[in-house]
C-alpha positions, 0 to 999 in steps of 0.5 A: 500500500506504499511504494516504499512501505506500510503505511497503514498504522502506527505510534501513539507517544502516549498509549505505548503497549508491548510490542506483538508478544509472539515470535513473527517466526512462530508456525501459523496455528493450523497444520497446512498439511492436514488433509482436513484442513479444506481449502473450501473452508466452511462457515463453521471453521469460518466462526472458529477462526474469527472468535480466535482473531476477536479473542486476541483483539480483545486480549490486547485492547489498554484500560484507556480503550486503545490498542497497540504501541508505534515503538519501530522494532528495526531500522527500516521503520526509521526516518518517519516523523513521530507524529506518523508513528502516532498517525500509524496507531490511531489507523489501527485503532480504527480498523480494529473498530471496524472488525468489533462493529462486524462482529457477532456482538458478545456482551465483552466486545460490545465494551471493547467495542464502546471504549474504543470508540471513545478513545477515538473520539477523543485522542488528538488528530494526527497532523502532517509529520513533515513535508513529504510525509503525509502519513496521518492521512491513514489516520483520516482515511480509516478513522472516517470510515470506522466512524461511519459503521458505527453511525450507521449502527442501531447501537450508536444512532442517539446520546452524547456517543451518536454525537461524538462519533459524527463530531470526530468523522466530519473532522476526519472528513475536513482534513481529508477535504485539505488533502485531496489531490488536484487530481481528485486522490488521497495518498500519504506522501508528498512528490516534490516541489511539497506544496500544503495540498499533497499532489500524489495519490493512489487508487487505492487510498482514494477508492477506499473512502469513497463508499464511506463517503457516498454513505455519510452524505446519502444515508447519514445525512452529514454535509459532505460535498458531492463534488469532493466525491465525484473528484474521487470517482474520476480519480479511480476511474482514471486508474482502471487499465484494460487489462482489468487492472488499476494503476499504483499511482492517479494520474491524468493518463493511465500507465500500464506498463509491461513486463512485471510491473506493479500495474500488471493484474499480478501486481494490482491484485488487492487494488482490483478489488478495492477499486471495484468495490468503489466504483459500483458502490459509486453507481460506475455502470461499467463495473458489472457483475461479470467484471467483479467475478472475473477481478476475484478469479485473477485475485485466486489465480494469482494468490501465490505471488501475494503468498510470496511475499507475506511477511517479507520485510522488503517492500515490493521485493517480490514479482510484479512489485508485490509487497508483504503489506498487500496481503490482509488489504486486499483480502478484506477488500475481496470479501467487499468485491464478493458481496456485489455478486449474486447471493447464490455466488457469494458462499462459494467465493468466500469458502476460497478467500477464508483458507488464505485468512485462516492459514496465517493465524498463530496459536493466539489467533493473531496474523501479520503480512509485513512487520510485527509491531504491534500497530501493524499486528493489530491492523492485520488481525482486524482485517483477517476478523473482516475477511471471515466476518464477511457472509457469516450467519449469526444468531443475533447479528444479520451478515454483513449486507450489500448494500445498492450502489449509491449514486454519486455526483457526475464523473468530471471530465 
C-alpha cells in the first residue's frame, strides 16, 4: 500500500503497549498439511477462526480503550516523523473498530467495542509529520470510515456517543477535504516541489473512502460535498487499465506498463478489488457483475505471488512489485468485491478467500503480512476478523449486507 512501505498504522507517544508478544517466526496455528484442513473452508471453521482473531483483539485492547504501541522494532521503520508513528496507531485503532462493529456482538466486545470508540473520539488528530510525509492521512482515511459503521449502527444512532462519533468523522472528513489531490486522490506522501495540498495519490487510498463517503452524505445525512466525491470517482476511474487492472499511482493518463510491473493484474491484485468495490458502490455502470467475478478469479489465480511475499520485510521485493503489506488489504477488500455478486455466488467465493485468512493465524489467533509491531499486528488481525466476518450467519447479528450502489455526483471530465 506504499511504494516504499506500510503505511497503514502506527505510534501513539502516549498509549505505548508491548510490542506483538509472539515470535513473527512462530508456525501459523493450523497444520497446512492436514488433509482436513479444506481449502473450501466452511462457515463453521469460518466462526472458529474469527472468535480466535476477536479473542486476541480483545486480549490486547489498554484500560484507556486503545490498542497497540508505534515503538519501530528495526531500522527500516526509521526516518518517519513521530507524529506518523502516532498517525500509524490511531489507523489501527480504527480498523480494529471496524472488525468489533462486524462482529457477532458478545456482551465483552460490545465494551471493547464502546471504549474504543471513545478513545477515538477523543485522542488528538494526527497532523502532517513533515513535508513529504503525509502519513496521518491513514489516520483520516480509516478513522472516517470506522466512524461511519458505527453511525450507521442501531447501537450508536442517539446520546452524547451518536454525537461524538459524527463530531470526530466530519473532522476526519475536513482534513481529508485539505488533502485531496488536484487530481481528485488521497495518498500519504508528498512528490516534490511539497506544496500544503499533497499532489500524489493512489487508487487505492482514494477508492477506499469513497463508499464511506457516498454513505455519510446519502444515508447519514452529514454535509459532505458531492463534488469532493465525484473528484474521487474520476480519480479511480482514471486508474482502471484494460487489462482489468488499476494503476499504483492517479494520474491524468493511465500507465500500464509491461513486463512485471506493479500495474500488471499480478501486481494490482488487492487494488482490483478495492477499486471495484468503489466504483459500483459509486453507481460506475461499467463495473458489472461479470467484471467483479472475473477481478476475484485473477485475485485466486494469482494468490501465490501475494503468498510470496507475506511477511517479507522488503517492500515490493517480490514479482510484479508485490509487497508483504498487500496481503490482509486486499483480502478484506475481496470479501467487499464478493458481496456485489449474486447471493447464490457469494458462499462459494468466500469458502476460497477464508483458507488464505485462516492459514496465517498463530496459536493466539493473531496474523501479520509485513512487520510485527504491534500497530501493524493489530491492523492485520482486524482485517483477517473482516475477511471471515464477511457472509457469516449469526444468531443475533444479520451478515454483513450489500448494500445498492449509491449514486454519486457526475464523473468530471
Amino acid at each position: 500500500m506504499s511504494i516504499h512501505r506500510i503505511a497503514l498504522v502506527g505510534f501513539s507517544l502516549a498509549f505505548c503497549s508491548p510490542l506483538f508478544a509472539q515470535d513473527p517466526g512462530e508456525a501459523p496455528a493450523v497444520d497446512l498439511e492436514d488433509p482436513e484442513l479444506s481449502r473450501d473452508l466452511s462457515p463453521e471453521r469460518a466462526r472458529e477462526a474469527l472468535d480466535k482473531s476477536l479473542g486476541y483483539l480483545l486480549e490486547e485492547q489498554h484500560e484507556d480503550g486503545s490498542w497497540g504501541a508505534g515503538v519501530p522494532m528495526d531500522l527500516r521503520e526509521l526516518g518517519f516523523a513521530w507524529d506518523t508513528f502516532y498517525a500509524w496507531n490511531q489507523a489501527s485503532n480504527a480498523i480494529v473498530l471496524m472488525a468489533l462493529l462486524a462482529a457477532p456482538p458478545t456482551q465483552e466486545r460490545e465494551l471493547a467495542l464502546e471504549r474504543g470508540l471513545d478513545w477515538l473520539c477523543t485522542t488528538r488528530l494526527a497532523h502532517r509529520g513533515a513535508g513529504w510525509d503525509v502519513d496521518s492521512t491513514w489516520a483520516s482515511l480509516f478513522g472516517f470510515t470506522a466512524l461511519v459503521d458505527a453511525a450507521g449502527d442501531p447501537r450508536f444512532t442517539e446520546g452524547p456517543r451518536a454525537r461524538a462519533i459524527e463530531q470526530r468523522a466530519m473532522a476526519y472528513y475536513a482534513d481529508l477535504v485539505s488533502r485531496q489531490t488536484p487530481l481528485g486522490g488521497w495518498a500519504y506522501y508528498d512528490d516534490p516541489p511539497i506544496t500544503t495540498k499533497p499532489t500524489w495519490a493512489t487508487s487505492f487510498c482514494t477508492a477506499l473512502i469513497l463508499p464511506a463517503l457516498i454513505k455519510a452524505r446519502d444515508d447519514l445525512g452529514w454535509e459532505i460535498d458531492s463534488a469532493v466525491i465525484s473528484r474521487g470517482v474520476g480519480a479511480v476511474q482514471r486508474c482502471k487499465l484494460p487489462n482489468g487492472a488499476y494503476t499504483y499511482d492517479v494520474n491524468l493518463v493511465p500507465r500500464g506498463h509491461g513486463g512485471d510491473s506493479i500495474n500488471q493484474v499480478p501486481g494490482s491484485l488487492g487494488r482490483i478489488q478495492v477499486c471495484n468495490w468503489s466504483l459500483a458502490r459509486a453507481g460506475d455502470p461499467r463495473i458489472t457483475t461479470d467484471l467483479v467475478r472475473e477481478g476475484l478469479e485473477e485475485f485466486f489465480r494469482f494468490h501465490h505471488f501475494m503468498d510470496m511475499t507475506r511477511t517479507k520485510p522488503i517492500p515490493h521485493e517480490g514479482p510484479f512489485a508485490n509487497a508483504g503489506y498487500f496481503y490482509f488489504f486486499g483480502h478484506y477488500y475481496a470479501a467487499r468485491a464478493i458481496e456485489l455478486l449474486p447471493p447464490e455466488e457469494q458462499e462459494l467465493m468466500h469458502r476460497r478467500l477464508r483458507y488464505h485468512v485462516t492459514k496465517t493465524q498463530t496459536a493466539r489467533g493473531a496474523s501479520t503480512d509485513f512487520l510485527t509491531s504491534a500497530y501493524v499486528v493489530n491492523a492485520c488481525t482486524a482485517f483477517g476478523a473482516l475477511t471471515l466476518a464477511a457472509g457469516l450467519q449469526h444468531d443475533n447479528l444479520t451478515p454483513i449486507a450489500a448494500e445498492d450502489p449509491a449514486p454519486s455526483a457526475p464523473k468530471e471530465e
